[in-house]
C-alpha positions as CSV (number, residue, x, y, z in Angstrom):
1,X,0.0,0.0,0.0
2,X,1.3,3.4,-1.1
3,X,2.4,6.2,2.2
4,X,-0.1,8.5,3.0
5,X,0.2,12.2,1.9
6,X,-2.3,12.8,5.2
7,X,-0.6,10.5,7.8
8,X,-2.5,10.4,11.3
9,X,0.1,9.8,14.2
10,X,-1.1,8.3,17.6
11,X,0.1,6.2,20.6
12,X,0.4,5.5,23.8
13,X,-0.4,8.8,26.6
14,X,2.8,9.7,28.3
15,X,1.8,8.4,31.9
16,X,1.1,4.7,29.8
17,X,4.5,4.8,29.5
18,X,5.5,5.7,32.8
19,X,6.8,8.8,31.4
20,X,6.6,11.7,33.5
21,X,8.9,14.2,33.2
22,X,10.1,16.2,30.1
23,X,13.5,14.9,30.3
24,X,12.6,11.2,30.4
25,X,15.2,9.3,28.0
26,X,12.9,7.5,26.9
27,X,11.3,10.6,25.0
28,X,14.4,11.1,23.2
29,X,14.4,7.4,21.7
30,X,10.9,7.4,20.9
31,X,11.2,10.7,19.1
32,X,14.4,9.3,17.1
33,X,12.5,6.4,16.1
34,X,9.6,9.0,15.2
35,X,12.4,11.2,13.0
36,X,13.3,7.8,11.6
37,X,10.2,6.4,10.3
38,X,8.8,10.3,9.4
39,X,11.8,10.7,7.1
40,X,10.9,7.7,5.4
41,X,7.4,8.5,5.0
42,X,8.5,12.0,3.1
43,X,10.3,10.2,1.0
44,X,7.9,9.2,-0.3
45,X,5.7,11.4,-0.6
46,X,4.4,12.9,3.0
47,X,2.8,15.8,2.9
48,X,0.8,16.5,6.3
49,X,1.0,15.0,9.7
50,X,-2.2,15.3,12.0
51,X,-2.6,14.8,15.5
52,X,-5.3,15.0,18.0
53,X,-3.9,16.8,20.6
54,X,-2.8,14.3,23.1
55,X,0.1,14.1,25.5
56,X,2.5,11.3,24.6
57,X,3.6,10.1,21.0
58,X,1.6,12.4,19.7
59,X,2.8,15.5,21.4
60,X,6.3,14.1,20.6
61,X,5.4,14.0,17.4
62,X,4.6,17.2,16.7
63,X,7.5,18.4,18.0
64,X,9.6,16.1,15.9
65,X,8.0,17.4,12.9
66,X,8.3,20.9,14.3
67,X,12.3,20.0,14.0
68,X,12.1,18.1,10.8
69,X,10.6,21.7,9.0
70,X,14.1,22.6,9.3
71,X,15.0,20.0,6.5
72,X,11.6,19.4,5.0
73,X,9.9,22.6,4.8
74,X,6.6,21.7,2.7
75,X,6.1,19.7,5.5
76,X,2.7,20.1,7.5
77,X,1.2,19.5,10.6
78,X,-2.2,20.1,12.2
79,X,-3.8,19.2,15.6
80,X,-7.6,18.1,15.2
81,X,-9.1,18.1,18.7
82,X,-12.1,16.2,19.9
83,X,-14.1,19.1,21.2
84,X,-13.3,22.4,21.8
85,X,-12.1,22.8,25.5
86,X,-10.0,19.8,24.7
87,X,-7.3,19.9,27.2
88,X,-8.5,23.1,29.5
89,X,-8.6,20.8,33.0
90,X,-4.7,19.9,32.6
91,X,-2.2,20.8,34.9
92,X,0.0,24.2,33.8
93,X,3.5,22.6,32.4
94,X,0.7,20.6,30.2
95,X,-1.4,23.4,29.3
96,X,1.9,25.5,27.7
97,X,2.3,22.0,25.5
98,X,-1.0,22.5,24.2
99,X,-0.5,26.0,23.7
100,X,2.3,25.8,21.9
101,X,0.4,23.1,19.6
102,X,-2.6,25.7,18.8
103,X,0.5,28.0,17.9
104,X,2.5,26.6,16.3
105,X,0.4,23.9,14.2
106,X,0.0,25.0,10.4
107,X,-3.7,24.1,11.1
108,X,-5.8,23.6,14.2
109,X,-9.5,22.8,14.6
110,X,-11.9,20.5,16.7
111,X,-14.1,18.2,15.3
112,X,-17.0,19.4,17.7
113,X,-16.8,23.0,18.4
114,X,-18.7,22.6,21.9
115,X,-17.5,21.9,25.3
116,X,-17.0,18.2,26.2
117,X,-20.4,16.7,26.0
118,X,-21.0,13.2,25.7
119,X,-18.4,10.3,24.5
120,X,-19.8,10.5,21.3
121,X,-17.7,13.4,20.4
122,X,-14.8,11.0,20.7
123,X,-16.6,8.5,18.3
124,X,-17.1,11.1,15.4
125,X,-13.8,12.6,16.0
126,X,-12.0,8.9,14.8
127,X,-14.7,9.2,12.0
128,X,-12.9,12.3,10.9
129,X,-9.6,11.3,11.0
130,X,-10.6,8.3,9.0
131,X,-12.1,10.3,6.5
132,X,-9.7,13.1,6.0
133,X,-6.2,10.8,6.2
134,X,-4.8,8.5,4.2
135,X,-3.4,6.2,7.0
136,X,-2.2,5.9,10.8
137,X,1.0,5.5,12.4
138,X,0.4,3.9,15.7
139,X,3.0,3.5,18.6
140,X,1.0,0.8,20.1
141,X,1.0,-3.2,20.8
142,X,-1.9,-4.7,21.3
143,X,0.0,-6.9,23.9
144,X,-0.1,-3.6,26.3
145,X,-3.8,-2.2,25.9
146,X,-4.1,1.4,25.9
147,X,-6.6,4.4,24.8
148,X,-5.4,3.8,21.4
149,X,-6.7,0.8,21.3
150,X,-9.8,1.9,20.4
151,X,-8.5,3.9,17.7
152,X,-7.1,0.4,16.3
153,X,-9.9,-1.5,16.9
154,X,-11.9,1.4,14.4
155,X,-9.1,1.3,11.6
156,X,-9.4,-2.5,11.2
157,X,-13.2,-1.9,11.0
158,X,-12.6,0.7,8.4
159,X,-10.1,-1.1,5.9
160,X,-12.6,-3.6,5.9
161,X,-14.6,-1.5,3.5
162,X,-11.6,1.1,2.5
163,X,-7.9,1.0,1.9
164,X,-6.0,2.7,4.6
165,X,-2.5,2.6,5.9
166,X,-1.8,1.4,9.2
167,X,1.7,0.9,10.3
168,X,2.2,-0.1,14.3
169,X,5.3,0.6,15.5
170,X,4.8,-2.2,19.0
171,X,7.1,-2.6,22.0
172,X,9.4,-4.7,20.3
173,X,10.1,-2.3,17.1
174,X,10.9,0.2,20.3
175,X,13.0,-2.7,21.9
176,X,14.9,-3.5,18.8
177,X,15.9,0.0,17.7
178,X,17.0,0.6,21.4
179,X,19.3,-2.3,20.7
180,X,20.5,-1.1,17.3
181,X,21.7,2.2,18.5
């Protein structure tokens, strides 16, 4: 399956991880391995990266693409929140991340522009991704569940009647870059 030109980029929270400060080593490998397989995908043809806001890969993902501007700059990246308060009850260090993604995004919108509601913003929030990317690049194993996991479980529902991209990058990808270093 051809890369996406619209690539959606998920995973794990940061505290699923166990990751809890902003100079964690493990954020550094994670975001080399992110660099890694990013560079690859605009090799190919990459165009926009989209996130939904998150703390965790994809926070670390937009700032990896934040970086890789410098080399790439037709490179694009927007943050597509659920609702519109998305984020407001965090503490403070985590509200200036989220900041800085509203400012520094080349696009930012939320799929329902109403306060939190009901779960069922969550539900036609993965609808839109689906529908406005061309694939997902998941740091997840489905042998450690987390809240992407229901992100997964709607992707495999969806290439059942459309061709997507999905490309999980699981514990042991993590594990055996960490040992090709």
């Amino acid at each position: 399956m051809q890369i996406p030109k619209r690539l959606f980029v998920s995973g794990y929270r940061n505290f699923e991880l166990g990751i809890f400060q902003d100079n964690d080593k493990k954020i550094k490998i994670i975001k080399a391995i992110l660099r890694n397989k990013l560079i690859e995908y605009l090799e190919q043809g990459l165009e926009w990266v989209i996130i939904g806001g998150n703390l965790g890969i994809e926070f670390w993902s937009f700032e990896t693409v934040l970086e890789l501007k410098e080399e790439y700059p037709s490179l694009k990246v927007s943050v597509i929140f659920p609702f519109e308060t998305f984020g407001e009850q965090w503490k403070e260090n985590n509200q200036l991340k989220l900041l800085a993604m509203k400012e520094m995004a080349d696009y930012v919108d939320a799929t329902s522009h109403h306060p939190y509601q009901n779960p069922g913003q969550f539900k036609s929030h993965t609808q839109f991704l689906l529908t406005h990317t061309d694939g997902a690049l998941l740091v997840y194993d489905e042998a450690y569940p987390g809240k992407t996991g229901y992100f997964l479980t709607s992707v495999k529902k969806w290439q059942e009647q459309a061709p997507y991209f999905l490309e999980l990058l699981t514990m042991d990808d993590l594990n055996n870059y960490l040992e090709n270093l």
